[in-house]
mmCIF file of the C-alpha atoms, coordinates in Angstrom:
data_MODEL
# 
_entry.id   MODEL 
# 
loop_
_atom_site.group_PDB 
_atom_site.id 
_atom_site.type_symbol 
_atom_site.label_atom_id 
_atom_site.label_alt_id 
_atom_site.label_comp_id 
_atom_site.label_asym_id 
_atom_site.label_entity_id 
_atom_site.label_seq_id 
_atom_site.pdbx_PDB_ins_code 
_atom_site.Cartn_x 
_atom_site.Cartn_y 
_atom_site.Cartn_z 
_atom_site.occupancy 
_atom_site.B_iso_or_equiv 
_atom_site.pdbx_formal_charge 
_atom_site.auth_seq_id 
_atom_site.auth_comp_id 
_atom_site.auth_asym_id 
_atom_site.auth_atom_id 
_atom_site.pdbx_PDB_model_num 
ATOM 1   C CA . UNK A 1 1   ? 0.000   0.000  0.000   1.00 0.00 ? 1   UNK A CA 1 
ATOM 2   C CA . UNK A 1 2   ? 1.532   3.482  -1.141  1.00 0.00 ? 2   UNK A CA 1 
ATOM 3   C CA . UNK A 1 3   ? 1.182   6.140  1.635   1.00 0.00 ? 3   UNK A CA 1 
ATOM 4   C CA . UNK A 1 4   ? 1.092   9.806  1.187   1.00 0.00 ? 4   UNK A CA 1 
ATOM 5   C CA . UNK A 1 5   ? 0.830   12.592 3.242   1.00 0.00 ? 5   UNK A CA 1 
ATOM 6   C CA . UNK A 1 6   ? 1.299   12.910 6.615   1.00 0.00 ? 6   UNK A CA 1 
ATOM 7   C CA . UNK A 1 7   ? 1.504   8.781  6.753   1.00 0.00 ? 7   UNK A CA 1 
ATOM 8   C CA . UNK A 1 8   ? 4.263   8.919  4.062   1.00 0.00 ? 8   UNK A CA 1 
ATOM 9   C CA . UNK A 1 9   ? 7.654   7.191  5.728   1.00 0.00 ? 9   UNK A CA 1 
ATOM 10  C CA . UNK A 1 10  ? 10.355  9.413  5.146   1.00 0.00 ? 10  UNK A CA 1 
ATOM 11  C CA . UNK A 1 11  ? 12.737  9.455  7.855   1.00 0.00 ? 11  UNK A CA 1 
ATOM 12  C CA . UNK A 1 12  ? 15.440  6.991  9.258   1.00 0.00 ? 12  UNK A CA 1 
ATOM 13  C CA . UNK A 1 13  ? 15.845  6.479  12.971  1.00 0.00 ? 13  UNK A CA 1 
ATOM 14  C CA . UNK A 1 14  ? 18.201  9.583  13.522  1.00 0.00 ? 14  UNK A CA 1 
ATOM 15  C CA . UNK A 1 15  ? 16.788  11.782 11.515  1.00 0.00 ? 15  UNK A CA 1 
ATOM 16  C CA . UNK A 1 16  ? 13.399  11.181 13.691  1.00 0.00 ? 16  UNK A CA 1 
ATOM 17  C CA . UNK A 1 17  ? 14.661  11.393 16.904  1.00 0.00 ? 17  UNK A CA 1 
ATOM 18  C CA . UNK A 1 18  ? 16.266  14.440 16.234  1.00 0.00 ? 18  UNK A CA 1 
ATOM 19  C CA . UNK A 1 19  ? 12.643  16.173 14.610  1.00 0.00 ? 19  UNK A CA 1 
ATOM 20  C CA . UNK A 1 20  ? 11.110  14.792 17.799  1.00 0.00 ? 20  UNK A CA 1 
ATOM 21  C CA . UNK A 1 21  ? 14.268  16.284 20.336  1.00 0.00 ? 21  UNK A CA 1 
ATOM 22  C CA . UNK A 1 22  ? 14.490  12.322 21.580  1.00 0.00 ? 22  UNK A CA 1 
ATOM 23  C CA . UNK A 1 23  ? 17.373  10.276 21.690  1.00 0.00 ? 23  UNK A CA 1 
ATOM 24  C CA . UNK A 1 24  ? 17.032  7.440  18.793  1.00 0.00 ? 24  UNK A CA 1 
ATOM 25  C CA . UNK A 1 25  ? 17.210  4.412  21.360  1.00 0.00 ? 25  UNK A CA 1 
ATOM 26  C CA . UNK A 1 26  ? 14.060  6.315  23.271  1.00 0.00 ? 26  UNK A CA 1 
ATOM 27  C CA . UNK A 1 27  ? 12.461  5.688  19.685  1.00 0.00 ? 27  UNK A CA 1 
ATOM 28  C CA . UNK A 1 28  ? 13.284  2.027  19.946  1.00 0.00 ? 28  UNK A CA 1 
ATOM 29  C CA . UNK A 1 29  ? 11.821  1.753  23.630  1.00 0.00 ? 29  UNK A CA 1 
ATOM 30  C CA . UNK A 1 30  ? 8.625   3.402  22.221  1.00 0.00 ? 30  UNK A CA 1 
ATOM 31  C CA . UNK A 1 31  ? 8.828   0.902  19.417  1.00 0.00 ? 31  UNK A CA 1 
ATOM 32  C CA . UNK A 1 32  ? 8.883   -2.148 22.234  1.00 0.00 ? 32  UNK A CA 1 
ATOM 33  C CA . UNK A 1 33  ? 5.881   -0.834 23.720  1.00 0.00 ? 33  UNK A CA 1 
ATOM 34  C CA . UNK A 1 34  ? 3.949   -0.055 20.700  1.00 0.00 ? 34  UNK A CA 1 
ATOM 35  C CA . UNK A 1 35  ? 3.529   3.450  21.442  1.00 0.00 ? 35  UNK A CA 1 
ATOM 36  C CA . UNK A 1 36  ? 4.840   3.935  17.926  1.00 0.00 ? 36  UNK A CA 1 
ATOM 37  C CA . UNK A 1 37  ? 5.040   2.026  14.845  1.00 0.00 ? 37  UNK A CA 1 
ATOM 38  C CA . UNK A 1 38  ? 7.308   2.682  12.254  1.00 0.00 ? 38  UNK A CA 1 
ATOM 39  C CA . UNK A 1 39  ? 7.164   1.575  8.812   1.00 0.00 ? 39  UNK A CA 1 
ATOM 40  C CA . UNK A 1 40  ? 10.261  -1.000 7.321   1.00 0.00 ? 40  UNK A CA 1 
ATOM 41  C CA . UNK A 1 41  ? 12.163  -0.531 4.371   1.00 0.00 ? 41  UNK A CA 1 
ATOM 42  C CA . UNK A 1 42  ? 13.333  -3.364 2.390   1.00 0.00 ? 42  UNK A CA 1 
ATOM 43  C CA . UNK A 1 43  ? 16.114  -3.588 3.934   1.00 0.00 ? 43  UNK A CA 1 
ATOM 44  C CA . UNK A 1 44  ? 14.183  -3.212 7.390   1.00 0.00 ? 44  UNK A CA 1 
ATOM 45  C CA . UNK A 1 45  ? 15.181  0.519  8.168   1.00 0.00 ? 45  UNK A CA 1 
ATOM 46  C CA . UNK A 1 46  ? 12.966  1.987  10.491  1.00 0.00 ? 46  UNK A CA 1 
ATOM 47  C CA . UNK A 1 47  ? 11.418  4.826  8.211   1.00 0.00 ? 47  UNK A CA 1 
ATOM 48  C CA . UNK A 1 48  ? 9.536   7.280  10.213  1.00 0.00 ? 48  UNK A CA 1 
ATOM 49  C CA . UNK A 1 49  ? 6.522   9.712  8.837   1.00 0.00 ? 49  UNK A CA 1 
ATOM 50  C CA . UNK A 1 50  ? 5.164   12.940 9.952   1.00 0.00 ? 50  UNK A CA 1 
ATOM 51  C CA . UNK A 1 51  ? 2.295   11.813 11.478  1.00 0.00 ? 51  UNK A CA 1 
ATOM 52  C CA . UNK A 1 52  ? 4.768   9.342  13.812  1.00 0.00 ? 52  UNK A CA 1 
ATOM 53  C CA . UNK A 1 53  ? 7.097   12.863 14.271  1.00 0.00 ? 53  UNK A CA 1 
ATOM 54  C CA . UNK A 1 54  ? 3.996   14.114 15.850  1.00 0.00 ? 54  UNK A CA 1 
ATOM 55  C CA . UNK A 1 55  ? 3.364   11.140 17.674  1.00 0.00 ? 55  UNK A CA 1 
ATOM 56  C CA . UNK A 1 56  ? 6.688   11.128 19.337  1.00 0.00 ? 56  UNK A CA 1 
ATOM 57  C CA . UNK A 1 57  ? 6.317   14.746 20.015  1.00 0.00 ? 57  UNK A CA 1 
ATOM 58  C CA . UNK A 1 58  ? 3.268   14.205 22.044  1.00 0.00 ? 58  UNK A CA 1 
ATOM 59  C CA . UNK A 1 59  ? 4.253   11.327 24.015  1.00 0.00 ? 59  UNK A CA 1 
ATOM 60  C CA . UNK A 1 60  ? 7.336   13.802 24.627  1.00 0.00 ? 60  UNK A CA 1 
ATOM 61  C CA . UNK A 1 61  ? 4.944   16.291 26.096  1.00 0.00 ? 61  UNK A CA 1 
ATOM 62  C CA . UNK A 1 62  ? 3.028   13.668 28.422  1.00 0.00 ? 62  UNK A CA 1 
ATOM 63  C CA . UNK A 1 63  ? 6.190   11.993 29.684  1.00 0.00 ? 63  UNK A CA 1 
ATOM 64  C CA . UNK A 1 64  ? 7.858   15.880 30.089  1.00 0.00 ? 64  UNK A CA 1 
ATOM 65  C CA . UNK A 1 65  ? 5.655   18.354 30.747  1.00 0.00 ? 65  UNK A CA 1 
ATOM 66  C CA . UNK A 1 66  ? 2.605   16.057 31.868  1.00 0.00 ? 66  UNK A CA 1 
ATOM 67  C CA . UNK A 1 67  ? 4.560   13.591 34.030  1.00 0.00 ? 67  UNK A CA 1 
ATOM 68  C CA . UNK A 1 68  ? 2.754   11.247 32.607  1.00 0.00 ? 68  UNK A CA 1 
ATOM 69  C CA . UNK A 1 69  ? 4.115   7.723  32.502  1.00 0.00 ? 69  UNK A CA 1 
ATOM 70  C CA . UNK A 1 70  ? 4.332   5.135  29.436  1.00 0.00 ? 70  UNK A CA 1 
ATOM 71  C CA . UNK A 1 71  ? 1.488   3.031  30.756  1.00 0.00 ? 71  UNK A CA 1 
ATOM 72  C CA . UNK A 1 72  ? -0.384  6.607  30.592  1.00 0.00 ? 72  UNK A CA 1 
ATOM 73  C CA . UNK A 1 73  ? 0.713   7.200  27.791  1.00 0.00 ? 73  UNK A CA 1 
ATOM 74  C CA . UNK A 1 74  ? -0.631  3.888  26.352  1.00 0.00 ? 74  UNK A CA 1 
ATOM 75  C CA . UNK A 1 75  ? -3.890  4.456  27.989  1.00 0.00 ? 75  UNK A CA 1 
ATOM 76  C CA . UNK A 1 76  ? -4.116  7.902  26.339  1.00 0.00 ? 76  UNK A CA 1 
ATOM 77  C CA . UNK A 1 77  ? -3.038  6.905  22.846  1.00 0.00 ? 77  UNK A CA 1 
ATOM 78  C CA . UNK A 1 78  ? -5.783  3.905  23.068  1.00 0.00 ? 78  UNK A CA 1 
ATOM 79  C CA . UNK A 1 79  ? -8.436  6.400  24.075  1.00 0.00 ? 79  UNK A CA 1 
ATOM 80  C CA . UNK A 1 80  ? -7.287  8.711  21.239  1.00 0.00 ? 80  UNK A CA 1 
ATOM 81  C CA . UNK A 1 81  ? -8.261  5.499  18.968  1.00 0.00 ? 81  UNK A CA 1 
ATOM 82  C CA . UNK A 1 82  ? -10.984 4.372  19.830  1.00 0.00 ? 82  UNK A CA 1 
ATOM 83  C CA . UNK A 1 83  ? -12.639 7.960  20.393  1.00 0.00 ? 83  UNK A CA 1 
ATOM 84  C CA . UNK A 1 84  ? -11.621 8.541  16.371  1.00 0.00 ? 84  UNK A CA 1 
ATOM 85  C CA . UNK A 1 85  ? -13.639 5.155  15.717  1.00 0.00 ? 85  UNK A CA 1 
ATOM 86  C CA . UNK A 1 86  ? -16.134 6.576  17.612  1.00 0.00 ? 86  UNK A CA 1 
ATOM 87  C CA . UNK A 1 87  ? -16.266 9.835  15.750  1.00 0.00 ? 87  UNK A CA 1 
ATOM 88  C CA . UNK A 1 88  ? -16.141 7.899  12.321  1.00 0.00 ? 88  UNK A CA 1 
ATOM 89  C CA . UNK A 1 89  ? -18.809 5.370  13.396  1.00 0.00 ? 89  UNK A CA 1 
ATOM 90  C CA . UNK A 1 90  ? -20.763 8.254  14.589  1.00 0.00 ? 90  UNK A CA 1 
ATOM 91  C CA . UNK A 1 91  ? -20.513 9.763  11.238  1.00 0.00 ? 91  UNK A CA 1 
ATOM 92  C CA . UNK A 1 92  ? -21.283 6.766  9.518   1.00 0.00 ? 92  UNK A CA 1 
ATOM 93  C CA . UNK A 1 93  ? -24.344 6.171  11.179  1.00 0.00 ? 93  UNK A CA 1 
ATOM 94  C CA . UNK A 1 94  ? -25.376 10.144 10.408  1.00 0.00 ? 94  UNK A CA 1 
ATOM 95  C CA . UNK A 1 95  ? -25.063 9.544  6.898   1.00 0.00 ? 95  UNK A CA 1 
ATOM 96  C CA . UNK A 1 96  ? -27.132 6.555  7.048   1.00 0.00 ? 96  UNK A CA 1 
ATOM 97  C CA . UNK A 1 97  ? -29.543 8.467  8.915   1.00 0.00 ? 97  UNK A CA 1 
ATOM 98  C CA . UNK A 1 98  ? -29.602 11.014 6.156   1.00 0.00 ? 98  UNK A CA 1 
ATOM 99  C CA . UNK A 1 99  ? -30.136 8.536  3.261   1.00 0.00 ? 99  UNK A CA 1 
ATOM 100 C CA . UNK A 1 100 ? -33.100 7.177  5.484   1.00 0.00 ? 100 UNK A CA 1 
ATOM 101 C CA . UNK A 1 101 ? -34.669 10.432 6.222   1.00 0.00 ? 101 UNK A CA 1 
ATOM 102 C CA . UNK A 1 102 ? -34.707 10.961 2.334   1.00 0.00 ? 102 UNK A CA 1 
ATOM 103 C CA . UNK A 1 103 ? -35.836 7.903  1.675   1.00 0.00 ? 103 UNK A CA 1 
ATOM 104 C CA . UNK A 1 104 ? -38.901 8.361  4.363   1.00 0.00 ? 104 UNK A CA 1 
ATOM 105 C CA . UNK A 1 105 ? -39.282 12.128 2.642   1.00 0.00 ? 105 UNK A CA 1 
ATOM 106 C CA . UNK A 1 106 ? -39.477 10.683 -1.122  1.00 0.00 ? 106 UNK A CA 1 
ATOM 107 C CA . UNK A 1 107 ? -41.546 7.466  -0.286  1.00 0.00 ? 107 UNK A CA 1 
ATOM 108 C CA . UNK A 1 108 ? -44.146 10.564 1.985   1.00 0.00 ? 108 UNK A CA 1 
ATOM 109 C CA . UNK A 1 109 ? -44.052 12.236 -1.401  1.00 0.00 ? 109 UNK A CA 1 
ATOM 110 C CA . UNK A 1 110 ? -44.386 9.513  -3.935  1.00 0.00 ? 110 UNK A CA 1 
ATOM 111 C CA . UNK A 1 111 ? -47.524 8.160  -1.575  1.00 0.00 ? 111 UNK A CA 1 
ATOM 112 C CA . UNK A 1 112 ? -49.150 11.902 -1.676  1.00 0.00 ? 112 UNK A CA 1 
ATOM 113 C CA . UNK A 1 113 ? -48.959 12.060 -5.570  1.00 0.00 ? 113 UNK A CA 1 
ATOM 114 C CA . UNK A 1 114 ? -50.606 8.226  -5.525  1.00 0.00 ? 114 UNK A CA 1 
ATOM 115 C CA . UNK A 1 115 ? -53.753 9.650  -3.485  1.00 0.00 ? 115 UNK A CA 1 
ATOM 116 C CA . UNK A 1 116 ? -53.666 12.450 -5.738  1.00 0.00 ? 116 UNK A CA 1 
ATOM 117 C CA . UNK A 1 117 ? -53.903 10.648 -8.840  1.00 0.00 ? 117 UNK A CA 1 
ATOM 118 C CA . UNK A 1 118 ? -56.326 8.552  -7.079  1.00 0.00 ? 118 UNK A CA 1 
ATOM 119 C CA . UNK A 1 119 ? -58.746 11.301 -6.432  1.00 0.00 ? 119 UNK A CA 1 
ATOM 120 C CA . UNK A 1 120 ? -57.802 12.756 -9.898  1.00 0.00 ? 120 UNK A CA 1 
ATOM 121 C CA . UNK A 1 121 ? -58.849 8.875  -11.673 1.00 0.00 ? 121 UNK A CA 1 
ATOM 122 C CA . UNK A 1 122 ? -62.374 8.212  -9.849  1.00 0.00 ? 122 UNK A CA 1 
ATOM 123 C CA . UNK A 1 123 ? -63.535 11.973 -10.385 1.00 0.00 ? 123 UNK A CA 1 
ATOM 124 C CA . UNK A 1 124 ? -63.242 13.183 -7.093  1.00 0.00 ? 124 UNK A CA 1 
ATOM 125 C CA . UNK A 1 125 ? -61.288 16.229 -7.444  1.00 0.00 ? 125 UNK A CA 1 
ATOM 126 C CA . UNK A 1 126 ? -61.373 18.397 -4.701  1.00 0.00 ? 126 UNK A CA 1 
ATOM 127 C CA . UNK A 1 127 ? -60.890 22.127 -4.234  1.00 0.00 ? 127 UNK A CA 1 
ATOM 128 C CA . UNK A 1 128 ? -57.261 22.919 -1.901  1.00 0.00 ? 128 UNK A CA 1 
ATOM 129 C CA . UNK A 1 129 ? -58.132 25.221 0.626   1.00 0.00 ? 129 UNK A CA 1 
ATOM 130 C CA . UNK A 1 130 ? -55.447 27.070 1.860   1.00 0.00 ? 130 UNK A CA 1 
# 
């Protein structure tokens, strides 16, 4: 699968650590515990992308400035995930709700113009009074 953007891997190990102001075997502890997951080069080089400079940037700032610990920062990073599906199941289902509501709308309409034509077919056409 060919990534682009932000998900694009760009950057080797030392090149990452020093965009994220970590030391490159920090990168490798992070990579233990699955807080981050870089992409492999065919000759398995870690190759880093933006969007995993960022990462690293704000498990920096928990660690750091937070005091957060890694098992926090897990925690966090897990929430973060399953808050997105959340959000994009959410939207999903507002979408469907959409299509629905047309569907209800056009099927409200369609069945007006029936009894219309009805009315219209046996003679019984009626004034609107409005």
């Amino acid at each position: 699968m060919t990534r682009t953007g932000k998900d694009r891997p760009l950057y080797m190990i030392s090149v990452a650590a020093d965009l994220a102001g970590v030391h490159p075997q920090t990168l490798r502890i992070y990579e233990r515990k699955e807080l981050i997951c870089p992409q492999r080069s065919g000759g398995n080089t870690r190759l880093y992308s933006e969007a995993d400079i960022e990462r690293l940037r704000l498990i920096q700032q928990l660690t750091q400035d937070e005091g957060i610990n890694l098992a926090g920062v897990m925690r966090i990073i897990e929430l973060e995930r399953e808050l997105e599906r959340t959000r994009q199941e959410l939207e999903a289902t507002r979408r469907m709700l959409a299509r629905a509501e047309r569907a209800v709308h056009d099927y409200a309409r369609a069945a007006h113009v029936r009894t219309a034509l009805v009315h219209v077919r046996s003679g019984a056409v009626a004034r609107r009074q409005g």
